[in-house]
C-alpha positions in Angstrom: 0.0 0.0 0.0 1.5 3.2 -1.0 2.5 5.6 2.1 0.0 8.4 0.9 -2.5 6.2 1.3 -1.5 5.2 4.4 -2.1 8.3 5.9 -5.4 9.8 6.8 -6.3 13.5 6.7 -8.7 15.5 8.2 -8.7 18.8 6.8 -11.2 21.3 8.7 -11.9 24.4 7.2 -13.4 26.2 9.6 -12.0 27.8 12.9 -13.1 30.9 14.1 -10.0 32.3 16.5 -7.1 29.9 18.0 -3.8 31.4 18.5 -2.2 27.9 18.0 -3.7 27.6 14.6 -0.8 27.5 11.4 -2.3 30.0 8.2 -3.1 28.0 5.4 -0.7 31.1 3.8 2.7 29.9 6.2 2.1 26.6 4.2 0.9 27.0 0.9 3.9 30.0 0.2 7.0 28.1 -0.8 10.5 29.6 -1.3 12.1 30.7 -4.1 13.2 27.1 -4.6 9.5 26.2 -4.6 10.3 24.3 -1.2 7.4 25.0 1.7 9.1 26.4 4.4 8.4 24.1 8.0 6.4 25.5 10.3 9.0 27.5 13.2 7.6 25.7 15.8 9.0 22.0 14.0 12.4 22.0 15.7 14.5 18.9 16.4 14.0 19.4 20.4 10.0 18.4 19.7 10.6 15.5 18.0 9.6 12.6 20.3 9.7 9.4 18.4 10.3 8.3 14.5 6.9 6.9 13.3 7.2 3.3 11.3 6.3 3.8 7.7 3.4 1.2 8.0 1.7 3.1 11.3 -1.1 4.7 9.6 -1.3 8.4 10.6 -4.0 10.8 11.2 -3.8 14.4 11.4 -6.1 17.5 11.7 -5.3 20.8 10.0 -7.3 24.2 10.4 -7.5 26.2 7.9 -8.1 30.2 8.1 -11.2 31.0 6.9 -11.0 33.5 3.4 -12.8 35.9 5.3 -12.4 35.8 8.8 -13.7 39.6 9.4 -17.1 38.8 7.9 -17.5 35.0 9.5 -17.1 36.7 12.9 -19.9 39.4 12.1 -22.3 37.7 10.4 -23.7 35.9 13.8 -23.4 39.9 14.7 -25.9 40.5 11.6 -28.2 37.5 11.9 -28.9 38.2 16.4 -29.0 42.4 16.1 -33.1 43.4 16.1 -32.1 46.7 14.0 -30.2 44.8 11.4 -31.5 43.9 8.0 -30.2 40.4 8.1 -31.8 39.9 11.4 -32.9 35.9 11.9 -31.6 35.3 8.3 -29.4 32.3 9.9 -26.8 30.5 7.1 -27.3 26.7 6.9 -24.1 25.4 8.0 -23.2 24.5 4.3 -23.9 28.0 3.3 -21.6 29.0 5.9 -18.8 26.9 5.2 -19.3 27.4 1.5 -19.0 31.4 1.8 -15.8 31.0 4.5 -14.2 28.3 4.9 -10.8 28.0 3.0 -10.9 27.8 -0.5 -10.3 24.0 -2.4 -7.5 24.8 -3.4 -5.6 26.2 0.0 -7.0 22.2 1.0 -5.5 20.5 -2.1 -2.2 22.0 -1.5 -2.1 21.6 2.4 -3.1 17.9 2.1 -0.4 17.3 -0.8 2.4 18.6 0.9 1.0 16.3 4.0 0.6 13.1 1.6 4.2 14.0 0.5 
């Protein structure tokens, strides 16, 4: 079985405010050399074990949302009596749909991982 399929992702796109969140942007920028730079906080002093190439691995990733400005007011809209969008709630999809991180942020965050 090849090692990318090995490894199982779970890629959320949506978190509001968590300072221990990496930006989609720290990972999806590479160099000059085209090489995505590792994350500051990966240093040698964290590593705890090697990982067998057969132990199946899952990891979570949040994403910043595209618009994190407008995701944090629109619950601000949708509860305010005097507001025009008052009790015009988003399903969930909606939501997600109109902030969570773009499908291509995803597809290169869960490539570099599957590398």
């Amino acid at each position: 079985m090849p090692r990318l399929a090995r490894i199982t992702l779970l890629l959320v796109g949506l978190t509001l405010c968590s300072p221990l969140v990496c930006s989609a942007q720290s990972l999806t920028a590479p160099k000059d050399d085209g090489v995505i730079a590792r994350p500051s906080w990966a240093t040698a002093d964290r590593l705890r074990s090697r990982v067998d190439g057969a132990t199946p691995i899952t990891v979570q990733v949040h994403l910043k949302m595209r618009d994190l400005a407008a995701a944090q007011a629109e619950p601000e809209a949708v509860s305010d009596p005097d507001s025009p969008r008052y009790g015009q709630y988003l399903t969930s999809e909606k939501f997600e749909s109109k902030y969570s991180a773009a499908a291509a942020d995803v597809d290169v965050v869960r490539g570099y991982l599957e590398s």
